[in-house]
Each structure stands twice: as structure tokens, then as C-alpha cells.
N, C-alpha and C positions, 0 to 999 in steps of 0.2 A: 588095862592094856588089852582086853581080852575084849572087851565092848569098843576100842575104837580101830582095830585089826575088821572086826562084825562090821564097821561102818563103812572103811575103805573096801569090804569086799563088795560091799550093797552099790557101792558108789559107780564101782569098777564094770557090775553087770549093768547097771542102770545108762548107764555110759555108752555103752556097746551095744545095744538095744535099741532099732529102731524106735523113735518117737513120732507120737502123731504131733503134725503140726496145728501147734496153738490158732495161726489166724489164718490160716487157706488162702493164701496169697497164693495165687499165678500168674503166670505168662501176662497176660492180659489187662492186669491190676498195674504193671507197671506204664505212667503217663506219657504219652507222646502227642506232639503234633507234628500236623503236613500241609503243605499249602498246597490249594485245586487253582492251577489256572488256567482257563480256558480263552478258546477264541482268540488267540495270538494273531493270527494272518499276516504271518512275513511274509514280506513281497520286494520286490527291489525297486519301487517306486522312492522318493526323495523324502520319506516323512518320518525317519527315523525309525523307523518300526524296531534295528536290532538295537537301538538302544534302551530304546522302552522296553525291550523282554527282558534286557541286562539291568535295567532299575527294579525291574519286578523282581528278577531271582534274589537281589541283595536286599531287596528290601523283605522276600520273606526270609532270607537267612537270620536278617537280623531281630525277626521274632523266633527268631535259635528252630523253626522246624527242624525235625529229622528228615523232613524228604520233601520233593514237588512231584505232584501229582497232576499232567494236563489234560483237560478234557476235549481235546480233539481243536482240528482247525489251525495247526501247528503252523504250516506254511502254503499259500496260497497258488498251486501247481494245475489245478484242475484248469484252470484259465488261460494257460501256458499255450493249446493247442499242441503242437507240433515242435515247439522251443523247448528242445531236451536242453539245448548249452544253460538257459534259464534255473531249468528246475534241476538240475543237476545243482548248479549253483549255489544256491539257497538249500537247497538238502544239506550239501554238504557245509556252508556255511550253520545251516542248525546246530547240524551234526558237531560240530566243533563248539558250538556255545554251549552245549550241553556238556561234552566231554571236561571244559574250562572251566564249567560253572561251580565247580569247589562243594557240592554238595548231590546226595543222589537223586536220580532224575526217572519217572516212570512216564512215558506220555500214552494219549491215546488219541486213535486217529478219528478225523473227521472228515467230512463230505469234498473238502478243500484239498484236504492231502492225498489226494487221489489224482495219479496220472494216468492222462488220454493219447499223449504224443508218442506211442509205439503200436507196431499190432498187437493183438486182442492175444497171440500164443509167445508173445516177450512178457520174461520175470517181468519185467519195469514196469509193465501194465496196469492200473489201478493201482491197490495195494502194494505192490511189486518195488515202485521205488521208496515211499517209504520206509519200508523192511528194508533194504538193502541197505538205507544212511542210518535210520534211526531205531526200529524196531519189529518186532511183529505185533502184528495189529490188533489180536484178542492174544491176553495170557493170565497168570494169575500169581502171586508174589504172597509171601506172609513176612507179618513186620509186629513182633514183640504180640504175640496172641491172637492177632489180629487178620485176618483173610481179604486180601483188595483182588477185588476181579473185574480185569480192563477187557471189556468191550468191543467189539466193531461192528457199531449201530447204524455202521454209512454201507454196508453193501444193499443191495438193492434187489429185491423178489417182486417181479412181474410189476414194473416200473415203482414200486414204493420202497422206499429203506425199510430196512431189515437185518435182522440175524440170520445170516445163512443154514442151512442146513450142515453143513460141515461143524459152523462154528459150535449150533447146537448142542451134536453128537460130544463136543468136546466138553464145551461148558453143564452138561449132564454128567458126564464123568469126574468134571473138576467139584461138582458142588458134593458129589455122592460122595467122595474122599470126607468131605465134615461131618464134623460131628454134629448132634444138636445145639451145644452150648456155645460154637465158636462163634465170633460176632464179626460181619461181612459187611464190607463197604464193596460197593460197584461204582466203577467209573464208567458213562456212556455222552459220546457227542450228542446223538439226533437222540431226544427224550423219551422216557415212557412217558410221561405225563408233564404237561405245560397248560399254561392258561395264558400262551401268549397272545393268540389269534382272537379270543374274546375281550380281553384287556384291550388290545392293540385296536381291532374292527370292528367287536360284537357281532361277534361267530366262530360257531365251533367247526375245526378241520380238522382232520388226522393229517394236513398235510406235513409238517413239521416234529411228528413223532414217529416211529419204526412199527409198522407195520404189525409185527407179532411178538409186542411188547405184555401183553398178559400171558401168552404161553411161556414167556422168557421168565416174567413175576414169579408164575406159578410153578413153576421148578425149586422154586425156593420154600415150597411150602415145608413147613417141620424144622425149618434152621432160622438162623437167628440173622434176617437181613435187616440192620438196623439203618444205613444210610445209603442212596443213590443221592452221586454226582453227576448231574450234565452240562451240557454246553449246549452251542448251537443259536443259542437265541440272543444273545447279546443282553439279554435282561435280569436282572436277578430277581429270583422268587422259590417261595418256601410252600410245597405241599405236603399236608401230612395224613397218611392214612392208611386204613389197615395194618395199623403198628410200625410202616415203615416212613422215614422221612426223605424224600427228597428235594434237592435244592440243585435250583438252575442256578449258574455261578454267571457274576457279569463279567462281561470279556476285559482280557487284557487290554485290547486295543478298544474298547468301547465301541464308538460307530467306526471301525476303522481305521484309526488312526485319526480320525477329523474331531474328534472333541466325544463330551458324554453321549450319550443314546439314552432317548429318553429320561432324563434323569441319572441314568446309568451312570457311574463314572469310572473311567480305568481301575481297574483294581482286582483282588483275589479273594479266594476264599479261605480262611484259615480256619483248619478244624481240628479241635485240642481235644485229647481221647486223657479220660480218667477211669479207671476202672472198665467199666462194661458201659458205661456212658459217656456221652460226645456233647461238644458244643461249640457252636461257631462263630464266626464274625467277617463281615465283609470290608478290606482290609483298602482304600483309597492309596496307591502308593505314588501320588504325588504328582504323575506324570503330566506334563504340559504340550500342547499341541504345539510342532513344529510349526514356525512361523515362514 
């Protein structure tokens, strides 16, 4: 009696007593995916555009993602001029297909989503309408371990895109918050890095990348940036270097809404997170060109 009274007390402290855990599972161990889509360009021409973005959403819901992630080029206003009643419209029509879309929605802005039809000291200006329908334009979000930092790769420094100064100051603060071990996905429209211009013409330009894209890389030094998402090109492609991967995603609309681009074909990107590692796939969802 005397020896199993001994056992329940052994049981009792043993019980009550932190344990180290057996397999160091965290945050971040637990699996998720998200869909990247970029290069949408709604516009209210006749060629179906919102329903092709409403075949994309359900089509990645139906690979069960946790979230849609877009890389810029959302809706197509820059071209508006002076037609607020336009891009008002189509904002607010985004605006609403994202609120609808049954699933969470992170976008990022691109060269496209920028209005010109106000003066230069109206919110609405540039960035100004977008943030007011759908978002602000650089921020940063964490999702099960994981650190996403959206971008605005479309402001412009002494006529070239760029990360602003403001944004900077900000995204220095937001990476200094990490730790080393946390693993960072970036979303950006206009690329650090593309090989469209050599591919495309056989020649190399910065005119299609941001301007002060290495001093942006190199903030990153000592943390763990495992993926960059971009847009902008309508093409997809995979560069991998300096430990980091990025991938240009092909556009939702392809050439616009008029069929593939280059081979390209409407479609997304879906990228499935396991542990501390990633992997993706470029996802065709079906879409047929309005006749």
C-alpha cells in the first residue's frame, strides 16, 4: 500500500511540472497554402474581366487555400485620365468582389492601380484611391508562423519605380521586429529581379524592375527571406539565388483578357507552406477568352 500511495505522489509531481516538449513543434510547422494572383486588370471594357477574377477566386478556394495573396495590377485606373465616375466604379466594384469572395483577401498595388484624375494635394491621388476602396498600399500581416510583407514597388524615384523613402523607414522597422528564425514571404508588382527583357528581346534593362531593389534585398540580411512574389510581367518565371526564391506569377488576365501571352496561360500561383519549407505550382484555371 505503502509503495503505490509512493507512485501516485511521484505521478502527481511529475504531472504538475513543466515538460520539455518531446518534438519542438511550432507555429510555423503547422501546413498552409495561398494563392498569388496577379495582374488582374479590371477594366469595364466588354471581355468579362470580373468574371474571370470570380473563376480564379473559386477556383483557388477549391484547392481549400487559406488566403489570396495579389501581386499588384488589381484594376486598371491609371488610364482613366480625368474619369473619376470610371475608376470610382471599378474600385468600388473590386471592392465588393473581394468583400463577397468567402475567403481572406490581402492585395498588393501595382503601376495600374494608381490614380492621375485629381490634383496632385487630393487623398485620391496616386495611391490615394486605392487605399480608400481596398487597401493601404505597403503593410505587413503574419499567418500561422509565417511573416508576408506587401510591397509598393509602383512609386516612382526620379522617374524610375521604386520603394520610397517613407516606405523604407517603415519596412526597416517592420523587418527589425523579426527574429532570425522567422520565415518571410514578400509580395511586390514591379520585380527585384526578372529575365523578361532578355527572354523577350535579348537585352538587359532595369526598365521593368524598381529601381532600389538591392538596398530593399539587403535589409533582409540575417533573417530568413525564403520567397519573393511578383507581378508585372505577365510571364511566369523562377529565379533562385542567394538562398532566396523568386517567382514571377503569370497574370490572371494573361495578355489581357485576349488569350495566353506567350505561352502564358491565365492562371495563379499556389504555394503550399510545410514546415519551414514551400512549394509551388502554376495553377491554369480554365478560363476561356470572351468571344
Amino acid at each position: 500500500m505503502k509503495n503505490l500511495v509512493f507512485l501516485v505522489i511521484l505521478f502527481i509531481i511529475y504531472s504538475c511540472t513543466p515538460q520539455e516538449k518531446t518534438n519542438n513543434t511550432s507555429t510555423h510547422q503547422e501546413g498552409f497554402s495561398f494563392a498569388f494572383l496577379t495582374d488582374i486588370h479590371l477594366n469595364s471594357k466588354d471581355n468579362g474581366c470580373f468574371d474571370g477574377l470570380n473563376k480564379a477566386i473559386e477556383t483557388a478556394k477549391s484547392n481549400e487555400v487559406d488566403f489570396i495573396l495579389t501581386g499588384g495590377d488589381n484594376v486598371d485606373i491609371d488610364v482613366l485620365g480625368k474619369d473619376s465616375l470610371t475608376a470610382h466604379t471599378l474600385m468600388k466594384r473590386y471592392a465588393d468582389t473581394i468583400a463577397n469572395a468567402g475567403i481572406d483577401y490581402y492585395p498588393t498595388m501595382g503601376n495600374h492601380d494608381r490614380f492621375w484624375g485629381v490634383e496632385k494635394d487630393n487623398p485620391l491621388y496616386n495611391e490615394g484611391l486605392f487605399e480608400h476602396y481596398i487597401h493601404k498600399s505597403y503593410y505587413s500581416f503574419d499567418h500561422k508562423g509565417w511573416h508576408f510583407i506587401i510591397l509598393n514597388t509602383a512609386q516612382v524615384c526620379e522617374d524610375s519605380y521604386c520603394v520610397g523613402e517613407e516606405q523604407m523607414t517603415w519596412l526597416e522597422k517592420d523587418i527589425a521586429k523579426l527574429d532570425a528564425k522567422t520565415p518571410i514571404i514578400v509580395s511586390a508588382h514591379v520585380p527585384f529581379l526578372s529575365l523578361y527583357y532578355p527572354a523577350l528581346e535579348g537585352r538587359y534593362t532595369d526598365k521593368d524592375t524598381f529601381k532600389n531593389f538591392k538596398q530593399v534585398w539587403d535589409l533582409f540580411d540575417g533573417k530568413n527571406l525564403k520567397l519573393v512574389l511578383q507581378g508585372h510581367q505577365h510571364l511566369y518565371e523562377e529565379i533562385n539565388v542567394l538562398g532566396t526564391q523568386f517567382i514571377t506569377g503569370g497574370a490572371v488576365s494573361a495578355k489581357w483578357w485576349g488569350g495566353a501571352y506567350h505561352d502564358t496561360e491565365e492562371g495563379f500561383v499556389k504555394v503550399s507552406i510545410t514546415g519551414d519549407d514551400f512549394d509551388w505550382e502554376y495553377i491554369d484555371y480554365g478560363w476561356e477568352v470572351k468571344k
